[in-house]
C-alpha positions in Angstrom: 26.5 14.4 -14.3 24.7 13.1 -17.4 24.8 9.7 -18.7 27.5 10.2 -21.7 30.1 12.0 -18.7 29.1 9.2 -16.2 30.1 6.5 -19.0 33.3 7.9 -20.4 34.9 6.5 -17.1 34.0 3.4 -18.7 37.6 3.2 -20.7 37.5 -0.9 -21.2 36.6 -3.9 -18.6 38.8 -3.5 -15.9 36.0 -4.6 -12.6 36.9 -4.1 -9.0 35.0 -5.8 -6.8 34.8 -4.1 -3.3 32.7 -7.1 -1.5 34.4 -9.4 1.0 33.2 -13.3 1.1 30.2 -14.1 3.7 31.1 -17.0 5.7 30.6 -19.0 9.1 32.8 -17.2 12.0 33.2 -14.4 9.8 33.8 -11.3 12.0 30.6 -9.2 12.9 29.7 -6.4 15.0 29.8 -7.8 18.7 26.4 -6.5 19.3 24.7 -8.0 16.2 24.2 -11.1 15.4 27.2 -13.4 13.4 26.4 -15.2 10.4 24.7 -18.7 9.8 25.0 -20.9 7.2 23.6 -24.5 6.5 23.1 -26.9 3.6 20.0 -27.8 4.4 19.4 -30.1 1.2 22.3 -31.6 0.1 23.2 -33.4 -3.3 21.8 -37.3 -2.7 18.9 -36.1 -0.5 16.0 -36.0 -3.6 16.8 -37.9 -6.4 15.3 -36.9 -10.2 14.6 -40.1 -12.4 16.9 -38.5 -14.5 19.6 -39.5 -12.0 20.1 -35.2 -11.2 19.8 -34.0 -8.0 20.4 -30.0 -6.5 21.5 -28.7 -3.3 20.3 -25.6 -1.6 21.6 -23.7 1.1 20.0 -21.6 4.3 21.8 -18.7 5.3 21.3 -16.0 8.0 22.4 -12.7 8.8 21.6 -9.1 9.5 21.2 -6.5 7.1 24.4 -4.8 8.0 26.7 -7.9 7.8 29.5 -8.1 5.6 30.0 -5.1 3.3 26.8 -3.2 3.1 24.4 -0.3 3.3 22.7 1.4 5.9 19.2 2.4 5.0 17.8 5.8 6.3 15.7 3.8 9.1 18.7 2.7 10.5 19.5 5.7 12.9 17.0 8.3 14.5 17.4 11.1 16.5 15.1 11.6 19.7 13.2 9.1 18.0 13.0 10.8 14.6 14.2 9.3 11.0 15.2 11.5 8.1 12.5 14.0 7.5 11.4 14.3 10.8 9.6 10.7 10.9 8.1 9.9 14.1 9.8 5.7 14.7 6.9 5.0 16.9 4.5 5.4 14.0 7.0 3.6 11.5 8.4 0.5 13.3 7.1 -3.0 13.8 8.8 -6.3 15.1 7.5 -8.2 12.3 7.4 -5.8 9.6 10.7 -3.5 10.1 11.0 0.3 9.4 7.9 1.3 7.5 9.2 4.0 5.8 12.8 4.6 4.5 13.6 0.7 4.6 16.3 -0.6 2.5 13.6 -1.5 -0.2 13.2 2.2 -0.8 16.5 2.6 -2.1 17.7 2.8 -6.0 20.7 0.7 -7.3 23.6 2.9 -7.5 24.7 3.7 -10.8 27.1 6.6 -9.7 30.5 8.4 -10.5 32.6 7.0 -7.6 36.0 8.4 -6.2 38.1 7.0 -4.0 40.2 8.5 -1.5 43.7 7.2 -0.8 44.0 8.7 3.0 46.0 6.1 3.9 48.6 5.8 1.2 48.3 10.0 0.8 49.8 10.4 4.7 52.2 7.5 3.5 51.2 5.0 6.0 49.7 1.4 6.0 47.0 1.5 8.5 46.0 4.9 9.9 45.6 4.3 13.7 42.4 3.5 15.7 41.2 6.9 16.7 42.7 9.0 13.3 39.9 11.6 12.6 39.8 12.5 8.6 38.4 15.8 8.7 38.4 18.3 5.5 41.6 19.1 5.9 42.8 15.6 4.9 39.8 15.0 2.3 41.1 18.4 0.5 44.3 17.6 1.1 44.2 13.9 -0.9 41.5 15.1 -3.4 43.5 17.7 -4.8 46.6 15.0 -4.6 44.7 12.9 -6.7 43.3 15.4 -9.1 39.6 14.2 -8.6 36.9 16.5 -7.8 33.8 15.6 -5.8 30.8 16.5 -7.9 26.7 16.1 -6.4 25.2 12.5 -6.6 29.1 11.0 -6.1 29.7 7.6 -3.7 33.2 9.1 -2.4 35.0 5.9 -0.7 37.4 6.7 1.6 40.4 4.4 2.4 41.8 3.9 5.6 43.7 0.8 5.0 41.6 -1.4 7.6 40.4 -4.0 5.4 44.4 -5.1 5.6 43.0 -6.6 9.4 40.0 -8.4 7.5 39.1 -11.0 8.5 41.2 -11.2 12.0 40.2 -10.3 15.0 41.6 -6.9 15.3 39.4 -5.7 12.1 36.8 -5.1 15.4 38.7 -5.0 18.7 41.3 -2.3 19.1 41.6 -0.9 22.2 42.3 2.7 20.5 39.2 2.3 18.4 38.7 3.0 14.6 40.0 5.4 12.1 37.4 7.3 9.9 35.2 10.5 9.0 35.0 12.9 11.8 31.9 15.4 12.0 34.1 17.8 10.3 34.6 15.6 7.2 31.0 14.5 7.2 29.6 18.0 6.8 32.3 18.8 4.5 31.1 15.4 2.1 27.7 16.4 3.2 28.2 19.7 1.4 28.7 18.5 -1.5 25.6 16.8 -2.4 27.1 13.3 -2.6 24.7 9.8 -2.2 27.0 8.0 -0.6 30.1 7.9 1.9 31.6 4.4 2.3 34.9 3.2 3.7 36.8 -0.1 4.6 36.0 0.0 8.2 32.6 -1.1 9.9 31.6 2.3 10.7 32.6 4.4 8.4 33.3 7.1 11.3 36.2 7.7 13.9 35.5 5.7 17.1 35.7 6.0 19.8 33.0 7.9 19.5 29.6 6.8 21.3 27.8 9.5 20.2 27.5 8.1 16.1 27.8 11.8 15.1 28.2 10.9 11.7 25.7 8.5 11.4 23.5 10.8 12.9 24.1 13.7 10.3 24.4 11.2 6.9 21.5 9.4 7.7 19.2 11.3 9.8 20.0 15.0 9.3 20.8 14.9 5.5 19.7 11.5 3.7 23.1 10.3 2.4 23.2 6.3 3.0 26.5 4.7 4.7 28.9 1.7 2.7 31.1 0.1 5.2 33.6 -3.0 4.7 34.0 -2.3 1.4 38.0 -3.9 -0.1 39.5 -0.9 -1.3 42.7 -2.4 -1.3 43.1 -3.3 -5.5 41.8 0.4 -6.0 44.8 1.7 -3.8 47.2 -1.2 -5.8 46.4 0.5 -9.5 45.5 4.4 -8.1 42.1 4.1 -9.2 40.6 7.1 -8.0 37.7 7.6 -10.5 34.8 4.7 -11.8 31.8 3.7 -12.4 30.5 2.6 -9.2 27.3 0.3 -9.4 25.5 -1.5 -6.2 22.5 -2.8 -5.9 20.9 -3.6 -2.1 18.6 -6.3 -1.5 15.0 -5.6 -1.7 14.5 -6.3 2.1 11.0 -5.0 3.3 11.2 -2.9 6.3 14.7 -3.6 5.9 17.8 -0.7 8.5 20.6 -2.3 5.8 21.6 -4.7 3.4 24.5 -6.7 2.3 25.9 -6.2 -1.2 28.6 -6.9 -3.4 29.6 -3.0 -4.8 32.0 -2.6 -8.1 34.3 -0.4 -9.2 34.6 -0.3 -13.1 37.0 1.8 -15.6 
């Protein structure tokens, strides 16, 4: 898609944003670690002669906390990144992923489309364990009337982000909804950058194996958005935008929080 076809979804300045807040006791993946915040100067501490003074804060948080993207370098397979990539010869405690770190990655100036799953099978929150294969991803595109075209973000809405930021957003005993293997091959197919959803894993759980992960990141290149609010995008049946994101240049960086928009 050229740049006068990717700007005619541009209509006026109608912005989305798809980011959730970052806060203390924010919900985060059990095995990573949560969020930390401080103010570690606060206004009153260092007086100007002026009579101003500042504040600034600390924060800390892994690269995949919040909504975010995975990098490439976030998932091998038997110990290889995308492109066959040894990780012994590429990873470092103090210096990250040497090659395909977040850094690496462009902003994202892309035709997005959204797909309304959820509100397509007429329900609220598809169930932990629902697998959206390409018989569903057909099934809503052609609903919509959107196409999906080589170098799209396609965000697919599971209706998840209605749990965020409680406790069952993470813990179901039935696990997640999202892509199956099926539907990743069948986005895969298509040449798109990006797959993102509003859960934290973008694929069906339970399903220890990270299938999809494995064959979007390692096997074909195609980064990962996860907790992204599709929920105002559903509201108005905005299924087609100007999708812009930009990661944080974190060196060596597996992921990075950002804060992704939807624009028409």
């Amino acid at each position: 898609m050229n740049y006068e076809d990717l700007c005619s979804f541009v209509r006026g300045s109608q912005v989305f944003d798809l980011g959730v807040d970052l806060f203390p006791g924010m919900p985060h993946v059990p095995t990573h670690a949560p969020y930390g915040f401080t103010l570690n100067r606060e206004h009153g501490d260092l007086m100007l002669p002026s009579g101003a003074c500042s504040a600034v804060e600390a924060i800390f948080c892994t690269g995949h906390t919040g909504t975010h993207i995975d990098a490439l370098s976030h998932y091998s397979m038997d110990m290889k990144l995308h492109g066959g990539i040894a990780v012994k010869d590429v990873q470092s405690k103090t210096e990250g992923m040497k090659a395909h770190g977040i850094e690496t990655v462009a902003p994202f100036v892309q035709r997005g489309v959204m797909l309304d799953v959820t509100a397509h099978l007429d329900k609220e929150i598809l169930e932990g364990g629902f697998g959206i294969g390409p018989k569903e991803l057909e099934a809503v595109a052609e609903a919509q009337g959107v196409r999906i075209e080589a170098g799209d973000v396609v965000l697919v809405r599971t209706g998840q982000m209605q749990q965020w930021p409680g406790r069952n957003y993470y813990f179901q005993e039935s696990g997640q909804p999202g892509v199956n293997i099926d539907g990743a091959r069948w986005l895969s197919g298509r040449g798109i950058r990006m797959v993102g959803t509003d859960t934290y894993c973008v694929e069906v759980r339970p399903e220890p194996a990270s299938p999809v992960h494995v064959h979007m990141l390692v096997e074909s290149g195609i980064h990962l958005l996860e907790i992204a609010n599709l929920e105002e995008l559903s509201r108005t049946k905005t299924y087609e935008f100007l999708f812009v994101a930009m990661p944080l240049k974190i060196r060596g960086g597996t992921g990075s929080p950002v804060r992704p928009v939807a624009i028409v």
